[in-house]
GUVO-965105 format. One record per residue: residue number from 1; x negated, y, z of N, C-alpha, C, CB in turn; residue in one letter. Coordinates in steps of 0.2 Angstrom, whole numbers. Each point is the difference from the previous one (the first is absolute). Glycine has a CB too. Layout:
BEGIN
+-----+-------+-------+-------+-------+-------+-------+-------+-------+-------+-------+-------+-------+------+
! pos !  n_xx !  n_yy !  n_zz ! ca_xx ! ca_yy ! ca_zz !  c_xx !  c_yy !  c_zz ! cb_xx ! cb_yy ! cb_zz ! code !
+-----+-------+-------+-------+-------+-------+-------+-------+-------+-------+-------+-------+-------+------+
! NUM !     X !     Y !     Z !     X !     Y !     Z !     X !     Y !     Z !     X !     Y !     Z !    A !
...
+-----+-------+-------+-------+-------+-------+-------+-------+-------+-------+-------+-------+-------+------+
//
This chain:
BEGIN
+-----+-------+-------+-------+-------+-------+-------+-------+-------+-------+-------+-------+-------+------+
! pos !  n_xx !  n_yy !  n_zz ! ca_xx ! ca_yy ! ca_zz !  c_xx !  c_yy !  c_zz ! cb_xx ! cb_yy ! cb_zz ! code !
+-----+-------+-------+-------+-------+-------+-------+-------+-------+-------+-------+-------+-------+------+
!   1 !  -232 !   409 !   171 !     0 !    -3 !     6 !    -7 !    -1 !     3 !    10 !    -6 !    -3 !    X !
!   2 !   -11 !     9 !     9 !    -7 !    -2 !     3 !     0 !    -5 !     7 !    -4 !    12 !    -4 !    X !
!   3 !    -1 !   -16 !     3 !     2 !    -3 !     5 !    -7 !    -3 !     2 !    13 !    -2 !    -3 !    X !
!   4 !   -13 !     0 !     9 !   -10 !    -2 !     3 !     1 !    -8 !     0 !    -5 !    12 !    10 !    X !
!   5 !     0 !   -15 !   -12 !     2 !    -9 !    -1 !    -8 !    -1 !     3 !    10 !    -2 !   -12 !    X !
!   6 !    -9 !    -5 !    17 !    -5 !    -1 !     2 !    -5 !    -3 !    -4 !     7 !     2 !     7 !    X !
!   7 !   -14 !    -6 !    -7 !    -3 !    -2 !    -5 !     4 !   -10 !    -1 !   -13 !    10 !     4 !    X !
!   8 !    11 !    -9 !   -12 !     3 !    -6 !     0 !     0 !     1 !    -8 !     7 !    -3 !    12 !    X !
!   9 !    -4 !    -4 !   -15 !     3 !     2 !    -8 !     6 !    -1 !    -1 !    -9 !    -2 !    -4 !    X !
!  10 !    11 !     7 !    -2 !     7 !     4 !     1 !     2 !    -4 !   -10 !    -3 !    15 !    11 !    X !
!  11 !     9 !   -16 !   -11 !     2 !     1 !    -8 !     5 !     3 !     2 !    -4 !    -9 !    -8 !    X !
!  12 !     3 !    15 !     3 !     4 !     5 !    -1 !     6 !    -4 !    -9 !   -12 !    13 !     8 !    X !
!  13 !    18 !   -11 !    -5 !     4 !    -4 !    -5 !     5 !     4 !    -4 !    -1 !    -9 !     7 !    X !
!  14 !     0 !    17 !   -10 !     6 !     5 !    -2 !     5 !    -6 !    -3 !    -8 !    12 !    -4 !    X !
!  15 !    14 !    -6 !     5 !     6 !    -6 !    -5 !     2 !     6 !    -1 !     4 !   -12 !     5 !    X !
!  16 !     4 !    13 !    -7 !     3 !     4 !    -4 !     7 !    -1 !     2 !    -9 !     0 !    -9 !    X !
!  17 !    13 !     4 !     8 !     6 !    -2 !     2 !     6 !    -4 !    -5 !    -4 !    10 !     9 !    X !
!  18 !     4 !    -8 !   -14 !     1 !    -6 !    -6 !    -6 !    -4 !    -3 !     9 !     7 !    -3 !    X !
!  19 !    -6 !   -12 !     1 !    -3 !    -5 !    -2 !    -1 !     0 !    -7 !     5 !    -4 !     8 !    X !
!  20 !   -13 !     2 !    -9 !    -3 !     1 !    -8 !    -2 !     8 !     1 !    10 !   -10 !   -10 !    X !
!  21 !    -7 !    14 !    14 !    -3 !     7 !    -2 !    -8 !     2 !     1 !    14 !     2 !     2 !    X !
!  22 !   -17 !     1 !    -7 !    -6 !    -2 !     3 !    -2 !     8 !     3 !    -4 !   -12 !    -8 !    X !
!  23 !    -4 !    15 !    10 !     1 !     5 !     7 !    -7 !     0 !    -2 !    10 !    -2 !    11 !    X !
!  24 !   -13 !    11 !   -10 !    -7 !     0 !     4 !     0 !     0 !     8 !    -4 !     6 !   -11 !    X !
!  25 !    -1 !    -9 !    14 !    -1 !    -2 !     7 !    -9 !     4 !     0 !    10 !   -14 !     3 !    X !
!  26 !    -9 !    19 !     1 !    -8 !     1 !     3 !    -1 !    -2 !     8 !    -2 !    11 !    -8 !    X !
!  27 !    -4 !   -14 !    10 !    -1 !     1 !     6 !    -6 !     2 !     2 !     8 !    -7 !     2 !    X !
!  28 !    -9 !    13 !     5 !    -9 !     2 !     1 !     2 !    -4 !     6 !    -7 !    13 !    -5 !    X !
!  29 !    -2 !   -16 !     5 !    -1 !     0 !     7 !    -4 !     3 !     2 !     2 !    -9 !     1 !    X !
!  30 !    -3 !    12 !     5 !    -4 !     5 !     3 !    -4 !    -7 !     8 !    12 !    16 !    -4 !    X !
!  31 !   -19 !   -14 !     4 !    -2 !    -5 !     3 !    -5 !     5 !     3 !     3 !   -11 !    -7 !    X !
!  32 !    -8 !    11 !    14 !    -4 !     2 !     4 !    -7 !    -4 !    -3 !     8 !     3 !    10 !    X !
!  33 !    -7 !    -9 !   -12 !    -8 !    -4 !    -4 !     3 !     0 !    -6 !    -6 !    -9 !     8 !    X !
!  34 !     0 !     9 !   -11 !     1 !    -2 !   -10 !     2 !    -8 !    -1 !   -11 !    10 !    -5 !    X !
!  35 !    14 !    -9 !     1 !     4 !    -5 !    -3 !     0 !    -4 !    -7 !     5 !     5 !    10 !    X !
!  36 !    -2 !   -10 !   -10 !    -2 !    -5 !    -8 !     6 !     0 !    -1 !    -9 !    -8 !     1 !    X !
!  37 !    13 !    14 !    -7 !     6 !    -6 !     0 !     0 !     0 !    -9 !     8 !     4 !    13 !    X !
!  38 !    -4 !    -9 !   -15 !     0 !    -1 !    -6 !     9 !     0 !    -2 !   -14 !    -9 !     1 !    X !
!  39 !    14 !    10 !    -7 !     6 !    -3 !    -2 !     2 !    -6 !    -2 !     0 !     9 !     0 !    X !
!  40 !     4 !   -12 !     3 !     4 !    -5 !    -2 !     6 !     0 !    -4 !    -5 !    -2 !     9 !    X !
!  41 !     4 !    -1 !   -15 !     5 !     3 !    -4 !     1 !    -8 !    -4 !    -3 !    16 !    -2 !    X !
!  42 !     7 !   -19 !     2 !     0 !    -8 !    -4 !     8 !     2 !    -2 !    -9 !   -11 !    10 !    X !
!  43 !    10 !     8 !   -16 !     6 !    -1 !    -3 !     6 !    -6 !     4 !    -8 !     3 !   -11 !    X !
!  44 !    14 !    -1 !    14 !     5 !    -3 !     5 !     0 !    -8 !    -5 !     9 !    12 !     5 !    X !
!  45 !    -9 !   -15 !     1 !     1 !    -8 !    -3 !     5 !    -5 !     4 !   -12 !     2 !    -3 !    X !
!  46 !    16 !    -6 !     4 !     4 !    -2 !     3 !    -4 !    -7 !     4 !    10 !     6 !    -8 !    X !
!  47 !   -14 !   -10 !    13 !    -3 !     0 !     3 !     6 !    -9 !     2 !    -8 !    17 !     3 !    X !
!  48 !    14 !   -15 !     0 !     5 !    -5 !     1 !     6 !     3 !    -2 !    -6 !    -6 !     9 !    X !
!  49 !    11 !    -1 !   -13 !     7 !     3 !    -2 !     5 !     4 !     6 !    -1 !   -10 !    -7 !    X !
!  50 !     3 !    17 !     5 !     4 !     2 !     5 !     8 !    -2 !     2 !    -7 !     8 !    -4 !    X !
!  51 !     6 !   -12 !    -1 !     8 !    -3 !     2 !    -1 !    -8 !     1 !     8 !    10 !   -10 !    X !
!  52 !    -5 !    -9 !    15 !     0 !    -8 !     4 !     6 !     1 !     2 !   -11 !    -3 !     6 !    X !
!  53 !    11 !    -7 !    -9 !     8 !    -1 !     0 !     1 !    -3 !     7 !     3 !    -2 !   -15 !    X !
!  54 !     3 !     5 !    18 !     4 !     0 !     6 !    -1 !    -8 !     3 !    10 !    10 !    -5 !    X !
!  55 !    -9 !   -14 !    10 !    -1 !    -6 !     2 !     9 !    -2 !    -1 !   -14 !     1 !    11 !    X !
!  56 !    13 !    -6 !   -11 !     8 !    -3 !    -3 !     3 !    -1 !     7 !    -4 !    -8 !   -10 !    X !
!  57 !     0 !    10 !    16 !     6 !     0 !     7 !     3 !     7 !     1 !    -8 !    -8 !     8 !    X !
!  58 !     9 !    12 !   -13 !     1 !     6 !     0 !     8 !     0 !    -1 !   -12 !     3 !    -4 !    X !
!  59 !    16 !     2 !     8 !     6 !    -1 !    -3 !     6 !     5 !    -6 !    -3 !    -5 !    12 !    X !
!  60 !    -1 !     3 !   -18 !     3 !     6 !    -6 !     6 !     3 !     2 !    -4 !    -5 !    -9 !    X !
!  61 !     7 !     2 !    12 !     8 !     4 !     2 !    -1 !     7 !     5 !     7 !   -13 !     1 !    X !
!  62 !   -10 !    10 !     3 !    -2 !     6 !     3 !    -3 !     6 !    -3 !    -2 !    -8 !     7 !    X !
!  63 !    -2 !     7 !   -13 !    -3 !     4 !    -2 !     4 !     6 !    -5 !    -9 !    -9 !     4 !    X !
!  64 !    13 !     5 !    -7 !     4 !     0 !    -4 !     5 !     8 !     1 !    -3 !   -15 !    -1 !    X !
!  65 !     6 !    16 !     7 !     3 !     6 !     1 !    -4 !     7 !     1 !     7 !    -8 !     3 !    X !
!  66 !   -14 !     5 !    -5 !    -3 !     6 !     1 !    -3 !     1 !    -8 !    -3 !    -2 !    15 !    X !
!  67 !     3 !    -3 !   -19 !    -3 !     3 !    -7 !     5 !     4 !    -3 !    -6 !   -11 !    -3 !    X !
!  68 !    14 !    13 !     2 !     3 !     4 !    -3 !    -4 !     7 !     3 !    13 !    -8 !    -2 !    X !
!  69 !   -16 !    10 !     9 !    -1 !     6 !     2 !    -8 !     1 !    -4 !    10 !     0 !    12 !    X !
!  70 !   -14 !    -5 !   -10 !    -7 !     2 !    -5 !     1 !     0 !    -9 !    -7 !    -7 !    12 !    X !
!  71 !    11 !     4 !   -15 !     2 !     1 !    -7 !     3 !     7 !    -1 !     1 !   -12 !    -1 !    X !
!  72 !     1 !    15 !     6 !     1 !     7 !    -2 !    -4 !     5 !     1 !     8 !    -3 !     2 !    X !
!  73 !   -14 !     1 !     1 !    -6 !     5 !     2 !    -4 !    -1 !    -3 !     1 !     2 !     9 !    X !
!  74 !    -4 !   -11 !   -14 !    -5 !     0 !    -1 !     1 !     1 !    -8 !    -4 !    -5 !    11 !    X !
!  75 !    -1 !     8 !   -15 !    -2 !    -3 !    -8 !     1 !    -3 !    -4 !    -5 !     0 !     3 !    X !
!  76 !     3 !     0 !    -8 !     1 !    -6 !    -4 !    -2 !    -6 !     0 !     0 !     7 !    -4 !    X !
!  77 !    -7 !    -4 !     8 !    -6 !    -8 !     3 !     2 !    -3 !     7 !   -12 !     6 !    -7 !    X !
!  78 !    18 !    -2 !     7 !     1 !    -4 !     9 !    -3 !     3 !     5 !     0 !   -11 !    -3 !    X !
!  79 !    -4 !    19 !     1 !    -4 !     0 !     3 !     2 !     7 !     6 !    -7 !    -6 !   -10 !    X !
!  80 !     5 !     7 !    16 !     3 !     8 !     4 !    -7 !     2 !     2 !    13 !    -3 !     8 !    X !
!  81 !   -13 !     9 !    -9 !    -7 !     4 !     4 !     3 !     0 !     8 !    -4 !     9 !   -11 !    X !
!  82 !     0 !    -6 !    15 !     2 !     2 !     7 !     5 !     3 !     3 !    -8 !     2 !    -1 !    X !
!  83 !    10 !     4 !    -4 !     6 !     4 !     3 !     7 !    -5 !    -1 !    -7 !    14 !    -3 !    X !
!  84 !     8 !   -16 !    -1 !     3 !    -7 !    -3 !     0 !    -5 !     6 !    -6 !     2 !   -13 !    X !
!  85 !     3 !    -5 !    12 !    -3 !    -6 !     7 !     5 !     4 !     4 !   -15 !    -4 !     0 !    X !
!  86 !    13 !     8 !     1 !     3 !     5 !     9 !     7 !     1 !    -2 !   -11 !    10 !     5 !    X !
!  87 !    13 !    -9 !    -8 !     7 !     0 !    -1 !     4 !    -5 !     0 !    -2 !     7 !    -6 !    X !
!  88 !    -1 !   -13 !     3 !     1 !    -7 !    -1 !    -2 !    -2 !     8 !    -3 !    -1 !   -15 !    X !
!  89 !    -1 !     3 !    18 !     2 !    -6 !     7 !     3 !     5 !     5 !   -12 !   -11 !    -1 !    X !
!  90 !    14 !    17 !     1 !     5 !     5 !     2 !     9 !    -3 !    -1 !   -12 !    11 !    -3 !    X !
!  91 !    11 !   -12 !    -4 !     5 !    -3 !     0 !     4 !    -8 !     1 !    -3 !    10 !    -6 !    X !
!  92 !    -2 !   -14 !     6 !     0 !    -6 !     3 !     0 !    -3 !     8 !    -5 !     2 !   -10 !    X !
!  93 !     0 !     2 !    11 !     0 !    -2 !     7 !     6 !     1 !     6 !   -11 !     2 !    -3 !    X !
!  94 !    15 !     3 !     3 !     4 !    -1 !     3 !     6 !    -7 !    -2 !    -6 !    12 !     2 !    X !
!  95 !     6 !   -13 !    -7 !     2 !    -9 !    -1 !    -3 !    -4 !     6 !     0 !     1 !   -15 !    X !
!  96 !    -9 !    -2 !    14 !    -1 !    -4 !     1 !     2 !     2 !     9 !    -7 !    -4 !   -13 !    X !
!  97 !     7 !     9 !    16 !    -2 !     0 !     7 !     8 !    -1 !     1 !   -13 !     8 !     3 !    X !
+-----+-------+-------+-------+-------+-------+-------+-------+-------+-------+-------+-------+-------+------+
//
């Protein structure tokens, strides 16, 4: 993919399309002035808890008819990639509209 970006700073964020799987990623930059770049390479760290629990004004009932369809798409860990997701609110939404 090529693409022209204006000046500024960028984090570039590869992912993968499953989860845990891991990938090589290159990227060049091509520039008209010389440039500094370094790599940044730090071991992942979890920063704040991803799972925040729901506010108690929430209505589980509601939610409830929609966990039999995500228990069929997701993991062991509860978890859906993307294409997953898309299926899962493909198949939901029209409930909710």
């Amino acid at each position: 993919m090529r693409c022209q970006l204006e000046q500024g700073g960028y984090l570039v964020l590869p992912t993968t399309f499953e989860t845990g799987q891991e990938s090589n990623f290159t990227v060049r930059v091509y520039s008209s002035k010389p440039l500094k770049l370094k790599l940044l390479d730090t071991a992942p760290s979890i920063l704040k808890s991803a799972i925040v629990k729901a506010p108690a004004t929430l209505d589980n009932k509601c939610f409830s008819q929609y966990e039999a369809v995500f228990l069929q798409l997701a993991d062991e860990h509860r978890t859906v990639n993307s294409f997953e997701l898309q299926e899962l609110l493909d198949a939901c939404l029209p409930m909710i509209i």
